[in-house]
C-alpha positions as CSV (number, residue, x, y, z in Angstrom):
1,X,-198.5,106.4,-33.4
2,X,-199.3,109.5,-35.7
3,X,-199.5,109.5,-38.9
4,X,-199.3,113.4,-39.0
5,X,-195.7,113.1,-37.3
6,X,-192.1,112.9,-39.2
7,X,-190.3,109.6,-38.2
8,X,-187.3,107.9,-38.3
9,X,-186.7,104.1,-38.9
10,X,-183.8,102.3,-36.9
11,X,-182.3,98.8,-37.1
12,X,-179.9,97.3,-34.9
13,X,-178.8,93.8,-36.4
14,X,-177.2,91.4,-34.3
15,X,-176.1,88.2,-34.8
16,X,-179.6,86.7,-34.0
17,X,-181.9,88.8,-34.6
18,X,-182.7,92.3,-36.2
19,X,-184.9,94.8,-34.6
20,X,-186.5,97.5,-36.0
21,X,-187.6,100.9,-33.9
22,X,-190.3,103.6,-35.4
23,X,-190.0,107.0,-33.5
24,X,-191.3,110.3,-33.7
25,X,-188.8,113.0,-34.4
26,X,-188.9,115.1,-31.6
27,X,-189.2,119.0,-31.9
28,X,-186.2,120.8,-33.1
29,X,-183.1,119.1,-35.0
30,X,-181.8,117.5,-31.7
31,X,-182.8,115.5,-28.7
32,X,-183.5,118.0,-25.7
33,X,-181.0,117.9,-22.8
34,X,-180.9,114.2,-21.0
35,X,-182.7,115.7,-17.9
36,X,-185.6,117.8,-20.4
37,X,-185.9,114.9,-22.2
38,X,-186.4,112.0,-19.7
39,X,-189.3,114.5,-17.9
40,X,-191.1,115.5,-21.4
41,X,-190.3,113.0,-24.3
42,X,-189.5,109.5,-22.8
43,X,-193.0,107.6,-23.3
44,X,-194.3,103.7,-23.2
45,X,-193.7,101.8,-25.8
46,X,-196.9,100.2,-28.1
47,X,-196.8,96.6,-29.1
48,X,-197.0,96.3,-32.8
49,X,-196.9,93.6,-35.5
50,X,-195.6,89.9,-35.3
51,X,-192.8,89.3,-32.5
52,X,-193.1,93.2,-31.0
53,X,-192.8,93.1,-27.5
54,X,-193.9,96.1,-24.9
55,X,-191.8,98.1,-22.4
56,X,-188.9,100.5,-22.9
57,X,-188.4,104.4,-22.8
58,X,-187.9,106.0,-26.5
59,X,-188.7,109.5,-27.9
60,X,-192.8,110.1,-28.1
61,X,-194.7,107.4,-29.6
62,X,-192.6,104.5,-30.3
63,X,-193.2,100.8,-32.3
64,X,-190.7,98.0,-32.4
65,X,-190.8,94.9,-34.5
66,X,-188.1,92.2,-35.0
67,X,-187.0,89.2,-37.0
68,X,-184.1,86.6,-37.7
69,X,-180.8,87.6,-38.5
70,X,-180.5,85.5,-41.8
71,X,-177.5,85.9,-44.1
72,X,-179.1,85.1,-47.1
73,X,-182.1,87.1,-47.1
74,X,-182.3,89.3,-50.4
75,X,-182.7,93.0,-50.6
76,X,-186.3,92.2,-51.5
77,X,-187.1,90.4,-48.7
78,X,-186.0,92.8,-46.0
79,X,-187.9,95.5,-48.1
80,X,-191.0,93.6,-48.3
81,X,-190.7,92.7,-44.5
82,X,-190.3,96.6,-43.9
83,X,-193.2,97.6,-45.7
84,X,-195.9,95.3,-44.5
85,X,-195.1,96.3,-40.8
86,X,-195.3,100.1,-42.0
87,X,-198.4,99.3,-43.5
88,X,-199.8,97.1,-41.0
89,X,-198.9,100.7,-38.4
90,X,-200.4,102.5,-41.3
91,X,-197.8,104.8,-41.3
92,X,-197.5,106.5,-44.6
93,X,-194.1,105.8,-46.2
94,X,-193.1,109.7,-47.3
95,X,-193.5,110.4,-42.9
96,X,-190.3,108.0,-42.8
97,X,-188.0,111.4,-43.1
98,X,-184.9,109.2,-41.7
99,X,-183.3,105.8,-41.5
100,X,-180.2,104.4,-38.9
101,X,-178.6,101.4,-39.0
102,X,-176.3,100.1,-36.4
103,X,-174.9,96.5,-37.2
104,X,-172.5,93.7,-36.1
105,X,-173.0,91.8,-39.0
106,X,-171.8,93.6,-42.1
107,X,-173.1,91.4,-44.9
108,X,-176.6,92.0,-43.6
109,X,-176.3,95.8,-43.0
110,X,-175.7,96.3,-47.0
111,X,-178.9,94.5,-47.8
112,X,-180.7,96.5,-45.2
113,X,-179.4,99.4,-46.6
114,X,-180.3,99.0,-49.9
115,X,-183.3,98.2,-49.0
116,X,-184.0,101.3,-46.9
117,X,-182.6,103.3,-49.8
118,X,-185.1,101.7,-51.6
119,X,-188.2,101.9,-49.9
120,X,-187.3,105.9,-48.7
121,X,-185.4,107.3,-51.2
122,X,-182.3,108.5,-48.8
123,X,-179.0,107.5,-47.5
124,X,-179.1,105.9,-43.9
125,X,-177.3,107.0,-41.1
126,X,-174.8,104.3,-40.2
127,X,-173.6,104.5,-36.0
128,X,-170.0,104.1,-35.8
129,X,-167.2,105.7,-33.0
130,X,-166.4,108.1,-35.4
131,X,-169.7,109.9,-35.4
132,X,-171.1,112.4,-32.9
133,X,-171.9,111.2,-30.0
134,X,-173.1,111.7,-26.6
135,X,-169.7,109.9,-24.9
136,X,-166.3,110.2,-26.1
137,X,-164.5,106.5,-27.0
138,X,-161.4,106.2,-24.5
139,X,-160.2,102.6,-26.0
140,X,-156.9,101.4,-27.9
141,X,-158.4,100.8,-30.9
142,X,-162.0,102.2,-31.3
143,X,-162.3,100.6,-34.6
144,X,-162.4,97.2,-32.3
145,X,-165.4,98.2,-30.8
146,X,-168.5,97.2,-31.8
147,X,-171.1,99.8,-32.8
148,X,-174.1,98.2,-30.6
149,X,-171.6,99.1,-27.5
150,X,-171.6,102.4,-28.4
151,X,-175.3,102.6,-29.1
152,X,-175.8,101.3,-25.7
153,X,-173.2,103.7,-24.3
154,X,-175.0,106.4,-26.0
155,X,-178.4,105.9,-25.0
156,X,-177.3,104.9,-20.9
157,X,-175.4,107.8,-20.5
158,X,-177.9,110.2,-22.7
159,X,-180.6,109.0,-20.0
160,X,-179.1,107.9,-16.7
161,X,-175.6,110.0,-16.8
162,X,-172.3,108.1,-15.6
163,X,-170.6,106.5,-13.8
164,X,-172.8,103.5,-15.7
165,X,-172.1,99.9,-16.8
166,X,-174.7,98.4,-19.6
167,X,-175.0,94.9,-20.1
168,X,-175.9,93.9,-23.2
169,X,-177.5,90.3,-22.8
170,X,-177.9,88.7,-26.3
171,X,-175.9,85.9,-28.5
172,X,-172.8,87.5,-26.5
173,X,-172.8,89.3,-23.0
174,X,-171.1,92.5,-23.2
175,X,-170.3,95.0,-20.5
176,X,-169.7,98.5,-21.7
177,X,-168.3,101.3,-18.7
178,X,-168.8,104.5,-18.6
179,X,-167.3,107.2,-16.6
180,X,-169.1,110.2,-14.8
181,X,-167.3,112.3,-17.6
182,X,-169.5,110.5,-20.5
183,X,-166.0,108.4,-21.6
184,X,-166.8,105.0,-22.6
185,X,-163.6,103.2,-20.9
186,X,-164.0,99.8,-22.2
187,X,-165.5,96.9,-20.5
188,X,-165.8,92.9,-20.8
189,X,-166.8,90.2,-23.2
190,X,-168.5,86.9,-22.7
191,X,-170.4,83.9,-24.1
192,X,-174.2,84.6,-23.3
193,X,-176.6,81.7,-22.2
194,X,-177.7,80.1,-25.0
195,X,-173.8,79.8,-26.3
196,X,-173.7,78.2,-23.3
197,X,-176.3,75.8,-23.4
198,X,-175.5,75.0,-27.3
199,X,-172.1,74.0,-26.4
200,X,-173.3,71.8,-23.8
201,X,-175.9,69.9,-26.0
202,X,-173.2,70.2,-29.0
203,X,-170.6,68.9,-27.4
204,X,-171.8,65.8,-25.5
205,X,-173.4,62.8,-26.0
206,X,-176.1,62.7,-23.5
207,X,-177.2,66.2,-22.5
208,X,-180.4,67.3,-24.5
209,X,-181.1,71.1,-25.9
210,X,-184.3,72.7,-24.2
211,X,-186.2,75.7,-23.7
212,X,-184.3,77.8,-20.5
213,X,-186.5,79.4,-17.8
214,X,-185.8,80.6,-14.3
215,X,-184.5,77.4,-12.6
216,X,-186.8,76.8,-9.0
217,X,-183.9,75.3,-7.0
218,X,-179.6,75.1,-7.1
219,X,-179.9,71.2,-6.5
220,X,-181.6,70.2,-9.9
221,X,-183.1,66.4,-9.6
222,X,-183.0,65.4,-13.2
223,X,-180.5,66.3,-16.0
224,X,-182.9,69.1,-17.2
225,X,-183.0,71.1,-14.0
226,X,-179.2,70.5,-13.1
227,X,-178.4,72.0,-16.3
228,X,-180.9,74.8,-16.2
229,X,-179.6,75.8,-13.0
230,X,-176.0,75.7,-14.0
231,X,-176.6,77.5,-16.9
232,X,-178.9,80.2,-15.3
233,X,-177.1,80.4,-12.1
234,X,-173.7,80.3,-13.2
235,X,-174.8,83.2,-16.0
236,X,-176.0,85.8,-13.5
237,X,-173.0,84.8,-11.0
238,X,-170.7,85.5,-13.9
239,X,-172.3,88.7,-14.5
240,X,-172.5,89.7,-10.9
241,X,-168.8,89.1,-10.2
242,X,-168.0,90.7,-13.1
243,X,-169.8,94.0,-12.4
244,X,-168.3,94.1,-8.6
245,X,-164.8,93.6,-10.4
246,X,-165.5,96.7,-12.5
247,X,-166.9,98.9,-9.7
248,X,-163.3,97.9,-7.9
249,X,-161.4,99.1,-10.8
250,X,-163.4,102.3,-11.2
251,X,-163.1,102.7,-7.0
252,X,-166.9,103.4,-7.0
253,X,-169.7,100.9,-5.7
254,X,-172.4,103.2,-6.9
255,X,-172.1,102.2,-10.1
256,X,-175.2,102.5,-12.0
257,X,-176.2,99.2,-13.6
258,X,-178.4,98.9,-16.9
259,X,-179.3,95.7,-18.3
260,X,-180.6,95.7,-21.7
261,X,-181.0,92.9,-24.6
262,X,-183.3,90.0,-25.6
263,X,-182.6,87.7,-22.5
264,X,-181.6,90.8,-19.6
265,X,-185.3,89.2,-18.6
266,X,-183.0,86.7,-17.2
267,X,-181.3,88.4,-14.4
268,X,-184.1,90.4,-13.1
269,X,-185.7,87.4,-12.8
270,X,-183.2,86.2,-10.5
271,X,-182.2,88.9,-8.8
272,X,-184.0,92.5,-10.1
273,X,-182.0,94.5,-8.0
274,X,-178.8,93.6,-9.9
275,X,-179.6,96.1,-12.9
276,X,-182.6,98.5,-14.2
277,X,-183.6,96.8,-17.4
278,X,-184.2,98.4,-20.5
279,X,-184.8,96.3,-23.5
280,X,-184.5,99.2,-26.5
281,X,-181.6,100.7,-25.1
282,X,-179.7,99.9,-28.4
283,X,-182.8,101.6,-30.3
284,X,-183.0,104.3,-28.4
285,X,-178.9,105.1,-29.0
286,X,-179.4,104.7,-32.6
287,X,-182.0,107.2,-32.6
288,X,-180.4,109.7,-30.0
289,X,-177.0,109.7,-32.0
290,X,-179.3,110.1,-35.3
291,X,-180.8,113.4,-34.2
292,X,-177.1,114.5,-33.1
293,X,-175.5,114.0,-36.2
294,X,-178.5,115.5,-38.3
């Protein structure tokens, strides 16, 4: 990454974990067209600092780092956290022209944003429905919905067009629809696999917690394996019935599918030709609504 280029520092906090995307600004005030900018500006991802992972499509150069969701983490902390991973990039702090937050966790967005106010002397961008935005929202109450959705939304339709569904796979599964019009129509809510899992080993006496990985069989031979592949392979069949019931509603079967969050490795595992994975798709909707609303 540059350190002659402007950037702009993005967090999406979840209810796990928060993670943190560094991208270039690209020329001009606004992201080019979708089609412009998926042929000129959509480049591989570098793998940066403690927990970064590779992969993903984002404007030019692009870094991601992440951490726990904690509650009770101070303004200091989060600062401090910040600026060691800037550091570590050596990215000068005054090329940090811009900061976006999109949360589901409010207490934790107000500490990141002091701290971001702190460490770059402006006033973050915070992604909400009521912002500008690449889709339009087309639910009862848009207040409801939650603003890594729309991210999501955002960034799918921004690079792929609609008709789309994104599944978000993280603490929660969410299914977010969108309509070849760019109308976010709603969608679908449930647990995601590790709820799962902790509410079988919370729950009962004898079933133990474990790391999950891709289950080799349906017929598991021990208590592990049974579980693993009820967990695993009911997940995915939840999410495939799920998406054909959507595609029935919406009366089209071409229905593109993108699959994005910390554990989407999980169904292309199983089966990749369920969804096209995209694991910064929330990062990349922060930043694409930032440089709309600039």
């Amino acid at each position: 990454m540059s350190a002659e280029q402007n950037m702009i520092l993005v967090a999406d906090i979840g209810n796990s974990e928060i993670d943190f995307g560094i991208f270039e600004k690209p020329p001009g005030k606004r992201p080019l067209p979708w089609a412009s900018a998926r042929r000129v500006f959509w480049g591989p991802a570098c793998r940066v600092g403690n927990g970064a992972r590779t992969g993903g499509l984002c404007f030019g150069s692009f870094s991601h780092f992440s951490k726990k969701t904690d509650l009770w983490e101070t303004t200091d902390e989060i600062e401090l956290f910040v600026d060691r991973i800037i550091q570590n990039l050596s990215i000068p702090p005054e090329k940090i022209v811009g900061t976006a937050i999109c949360s589901v966790v409010p207490e934790v967005a107000r500490t990141v944003d002091i701290a971001f106010r702190q460490l770059f002397h402006g006033k973050p961008f915070h992604l909400n429905h009521a912002v500008k935005l690449p889709v339009k929202i087309r639910v009862n109450n848009p207040d409801e919905i939650g603003c890594d959705r729309v991210s999501n939304a955002a960034a799918a339709f921004y690079k792929y067009r609609g008709p789309l569904i994104v599944v978000d796979c993280g603490t929660a599964t969410t299914f977010t629809v969108v309509s070849a019009k760019g109308e976010l129509l709603g969608g679908a809510i449930m647990p995601g696999v590790k709820l799962m899992q902790n509410s079988l080993a919370s729950n009962t006496a004898k079933l133990p917690f474990f790391p999950l990985d891709r289950p080799k069989t349906f017929i598991g031979k021990n208590t592990r394996d049974a579980m693993k592949s009820g967990i695993i392979h009911g997940y995915v069949g939840a999410i495939t019935n799920i998406i054909e019931g959507i595609k029935k509603e919406m009366k089209n079967p071409e229905v593109k599918i993108i699959a994005t969050g910390g554990l989407s490795h999980i169904i292309d595992s199983i089966n990749p030709k369920i969804a096209t994975v995209e694991p910064f798709l929330t990062l990349e909707g922060i930043a694409i609504s930032y440089f709309l609303n600039e």
